[in-house]
C-alpha positions as CSV (number, residue, x, y, z in Angstrom):
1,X,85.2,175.7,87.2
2,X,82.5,178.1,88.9
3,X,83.7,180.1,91.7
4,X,81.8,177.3,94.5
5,X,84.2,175.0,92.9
6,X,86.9,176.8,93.2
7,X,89.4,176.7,95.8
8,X,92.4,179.0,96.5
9,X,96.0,177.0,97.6
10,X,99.6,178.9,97.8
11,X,100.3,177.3,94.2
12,X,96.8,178.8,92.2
13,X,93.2,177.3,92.3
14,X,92.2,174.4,91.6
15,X,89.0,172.5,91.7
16,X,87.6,170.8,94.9
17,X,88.5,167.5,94.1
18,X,92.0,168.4,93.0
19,X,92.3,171.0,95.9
20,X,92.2,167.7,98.1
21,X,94.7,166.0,96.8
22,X,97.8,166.7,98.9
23,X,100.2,166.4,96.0
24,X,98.4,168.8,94.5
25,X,98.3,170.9,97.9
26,X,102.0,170.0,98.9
27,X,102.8,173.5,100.5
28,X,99.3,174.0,102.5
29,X,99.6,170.5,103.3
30,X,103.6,171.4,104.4
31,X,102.3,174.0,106.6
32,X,100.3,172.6,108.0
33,X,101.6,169.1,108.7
34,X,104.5,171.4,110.9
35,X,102.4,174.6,111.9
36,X,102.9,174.2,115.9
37,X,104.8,171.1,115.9
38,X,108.6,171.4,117.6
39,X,111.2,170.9,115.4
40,X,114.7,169.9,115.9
41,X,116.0,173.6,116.8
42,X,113.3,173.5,119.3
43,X,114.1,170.2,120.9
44,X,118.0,171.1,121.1
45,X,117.2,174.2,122.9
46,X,115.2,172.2,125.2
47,X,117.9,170.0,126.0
48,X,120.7,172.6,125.8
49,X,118.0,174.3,128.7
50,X,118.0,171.9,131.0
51,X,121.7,171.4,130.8
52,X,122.3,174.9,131.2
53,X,120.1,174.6,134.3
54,X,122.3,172.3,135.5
55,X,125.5,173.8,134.9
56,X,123.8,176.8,137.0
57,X,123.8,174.8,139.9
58,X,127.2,173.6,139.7
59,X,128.7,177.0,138.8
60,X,126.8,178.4,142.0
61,X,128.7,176.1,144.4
62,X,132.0,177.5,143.2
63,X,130.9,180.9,143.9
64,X,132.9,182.3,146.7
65,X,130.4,184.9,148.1
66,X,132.7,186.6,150.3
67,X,134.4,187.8,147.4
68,X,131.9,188.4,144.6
69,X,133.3,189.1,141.0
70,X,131.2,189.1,138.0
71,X,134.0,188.0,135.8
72,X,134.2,184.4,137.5
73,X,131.7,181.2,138.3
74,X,128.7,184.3,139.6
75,X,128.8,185.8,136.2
76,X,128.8,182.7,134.0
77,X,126.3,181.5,136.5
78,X,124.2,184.6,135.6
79,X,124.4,183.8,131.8
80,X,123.7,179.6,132.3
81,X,120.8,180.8,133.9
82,X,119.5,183.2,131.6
83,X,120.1,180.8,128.9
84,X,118.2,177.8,130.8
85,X,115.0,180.4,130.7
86,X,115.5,181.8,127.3
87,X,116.0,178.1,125.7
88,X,113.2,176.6,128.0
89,X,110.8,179.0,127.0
90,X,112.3,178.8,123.3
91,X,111.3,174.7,123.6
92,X,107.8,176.0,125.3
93,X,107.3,178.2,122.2
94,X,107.5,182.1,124.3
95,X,107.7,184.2,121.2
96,X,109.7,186.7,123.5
97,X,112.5,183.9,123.3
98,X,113.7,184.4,119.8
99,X,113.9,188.3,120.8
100,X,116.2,187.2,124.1
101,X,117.9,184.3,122.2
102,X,119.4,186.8,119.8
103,X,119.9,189.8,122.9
104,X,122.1,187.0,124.7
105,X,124.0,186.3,121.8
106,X,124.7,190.0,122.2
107,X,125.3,190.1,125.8
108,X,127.7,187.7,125.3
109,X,129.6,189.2,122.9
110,X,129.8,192.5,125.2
111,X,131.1,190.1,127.5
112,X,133.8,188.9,125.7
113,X,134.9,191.8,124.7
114,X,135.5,193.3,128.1
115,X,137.1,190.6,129.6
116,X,139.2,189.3,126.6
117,X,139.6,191.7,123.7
118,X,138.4,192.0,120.3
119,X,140.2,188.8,119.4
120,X,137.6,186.9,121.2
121,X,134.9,188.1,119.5
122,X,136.0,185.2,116.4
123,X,134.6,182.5,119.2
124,X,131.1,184.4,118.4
125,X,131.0,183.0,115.4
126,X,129.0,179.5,115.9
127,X,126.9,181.3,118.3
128,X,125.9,183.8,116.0
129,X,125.3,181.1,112.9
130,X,123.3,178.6,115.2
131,X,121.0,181.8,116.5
132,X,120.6,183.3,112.8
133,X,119.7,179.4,111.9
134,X,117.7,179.0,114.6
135,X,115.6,182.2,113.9
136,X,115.4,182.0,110.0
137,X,114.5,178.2,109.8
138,X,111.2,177.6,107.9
139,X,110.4,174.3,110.3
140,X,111.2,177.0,113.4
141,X,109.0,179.9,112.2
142,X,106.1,177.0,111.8
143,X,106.5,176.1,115.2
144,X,106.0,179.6,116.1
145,X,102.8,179.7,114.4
146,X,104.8,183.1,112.0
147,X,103.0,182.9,108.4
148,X,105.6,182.2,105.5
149,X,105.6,183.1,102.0
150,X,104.9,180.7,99.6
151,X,108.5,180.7,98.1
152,X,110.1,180.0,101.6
153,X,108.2,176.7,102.2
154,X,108.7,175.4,98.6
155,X,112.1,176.0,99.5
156,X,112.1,174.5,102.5
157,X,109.6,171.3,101.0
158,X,112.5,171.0,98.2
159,X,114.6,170.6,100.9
160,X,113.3,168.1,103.0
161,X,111.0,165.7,100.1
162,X,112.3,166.9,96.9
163,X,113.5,163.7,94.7
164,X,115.2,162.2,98.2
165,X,117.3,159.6,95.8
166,X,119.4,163.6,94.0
167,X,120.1,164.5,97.7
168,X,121.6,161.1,98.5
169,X,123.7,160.5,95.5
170,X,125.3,164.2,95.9
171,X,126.1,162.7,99.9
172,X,127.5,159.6,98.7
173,X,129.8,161.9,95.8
174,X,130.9,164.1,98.4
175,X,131.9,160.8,100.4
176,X,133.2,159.2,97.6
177,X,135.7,161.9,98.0
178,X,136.9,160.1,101.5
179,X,135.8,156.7,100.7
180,X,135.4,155.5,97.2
181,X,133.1,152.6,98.5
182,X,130.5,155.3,97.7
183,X,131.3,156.4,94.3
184,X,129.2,153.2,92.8
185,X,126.3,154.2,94.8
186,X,126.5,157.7,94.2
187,X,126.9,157.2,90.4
188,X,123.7,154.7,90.7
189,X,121.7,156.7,92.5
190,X,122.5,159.7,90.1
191,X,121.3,157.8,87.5
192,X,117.9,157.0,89.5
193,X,117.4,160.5,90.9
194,X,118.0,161.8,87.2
195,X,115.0,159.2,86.0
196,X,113.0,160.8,88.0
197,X,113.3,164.8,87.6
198,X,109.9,165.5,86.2
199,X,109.2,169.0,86.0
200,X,105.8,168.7,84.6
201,X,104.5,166.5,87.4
202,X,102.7,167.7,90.4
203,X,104.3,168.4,92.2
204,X,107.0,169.0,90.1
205,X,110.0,166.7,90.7
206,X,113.6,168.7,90.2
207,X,117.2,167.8,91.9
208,X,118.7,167.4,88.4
209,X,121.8,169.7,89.7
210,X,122.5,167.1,92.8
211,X,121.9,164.1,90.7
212,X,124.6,165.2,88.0
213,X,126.5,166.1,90.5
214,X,126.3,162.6,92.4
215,X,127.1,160.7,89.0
216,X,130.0,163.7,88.3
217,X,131.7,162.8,91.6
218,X,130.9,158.8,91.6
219,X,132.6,158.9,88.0
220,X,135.9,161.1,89.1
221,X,136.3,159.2,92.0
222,X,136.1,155.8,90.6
223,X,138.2,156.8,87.6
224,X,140.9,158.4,90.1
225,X,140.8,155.1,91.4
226,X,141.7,152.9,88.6
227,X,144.3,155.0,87.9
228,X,145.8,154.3,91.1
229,X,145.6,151.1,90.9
230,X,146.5,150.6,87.3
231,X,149.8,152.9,88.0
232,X,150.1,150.4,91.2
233,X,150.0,147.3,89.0
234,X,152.3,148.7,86.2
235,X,155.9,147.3,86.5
């Protein structure tokens, strides 16, 4: 192709004609399909806002302000508060927000550790995951309008439309696990998500790993099974 022709996407260049395509341009197309859209980090900080908000108000009417202590309903009234603004503008897409999301992480954590001890500071746990997942989640940087690299968002797209049929055969295996109902249909849909790994197509088609793995787990469960029952059934 001549250079007029050719146009640059995050996998090469390609043509025009091909450059259009959007399975050929499945990470621009990625991009942009989320770039400024809210995802669901967004929308649960949103809601988690306004209940916070909420739970401001009612923590204010138990404040005895003849006897202020920071330690009691005035000081988690403080931190609801500052949490209804930080998630609020988090939903309204502040960039300042991810900088005070992960700062009241930390607040709280000094917190915690004044009032109870260093054995508190294993209830930071979830907070700290859920802010770190928040913060590092392809969908949640897009919504932000922060560039990604290339590898991140095939990640991410291999994630989310990757051969759908691998991801649901590894769920029902791991179900299986709880309620062999699901072994068949794991093993089935192993089988299906393993017809369709295609690493030469465009774009390429993988989950090979989670469709052996459904078909694995569908087999031992099904085969644990029969045992059971055979050993039931023996006199």
């Amino acid at each position: 192709m001549c250079a007029d022709d050719a146009r640059r996407l995050m996998q090469g260049t390609f043509c025009a004609d091909c450059a259009a395509r959007p399975e050929v341009a499945f990470l621009d197309t990625y991009r942009n399909t989320h770039w400024g859209k809210r995802d669901s980090w967004a929308w649960l900080f949103g809601v988690t806002g306004l209940i916070s908000a909420a739970a401001t108000v009612g923590l204010l009417g138990l404040v005895d302000f003849a006897e202020l202590s920071v330690a009691g309903p005035l000081g988690w009234a403080l931190f609801t508060a500052l949490y209804a603004v930080t998630a609020v503008a988090f939903w309204a897409r502040v960039r300042l927000a991810r900088v005070a999301l992960a700062a009241l992480v930390g607040l709280l954590g000094v917190v915690l550790l004044r009032a109870l001890g260093p054995p508190a500071l294993v209830s930071l746990l979830l907070p700290v995951w859920l802010t770190v997942s928040a913060l590092t989640n392809v969908r949640t940087k897009l919504f932000f309008r922060i560039e990604v690299p290339p590898a991140q968002l095939e990640r991410a797209w291999r994630r989310g439309y990757d051969n759908p049929v691998a991801r649901q055969a590894l769920s029902y295996g791991i179900g299986g696990l709880f309620l062999p109902v699901f072994a068949p249909l794991a093993v089935v849909l192993g089988v299906v998500g393993l017809l369709r790994v295609d690493p030469r197509a465009t774009p390429p088609v993988g989950g090979r790993a989670a469709s052996l793995a459904g078909v694995v787990l569908g087999v031992l469960v099904m085969g644990a099974w029969v045992a059971v029952v055979a050993n039931g059934l023996a006199p």
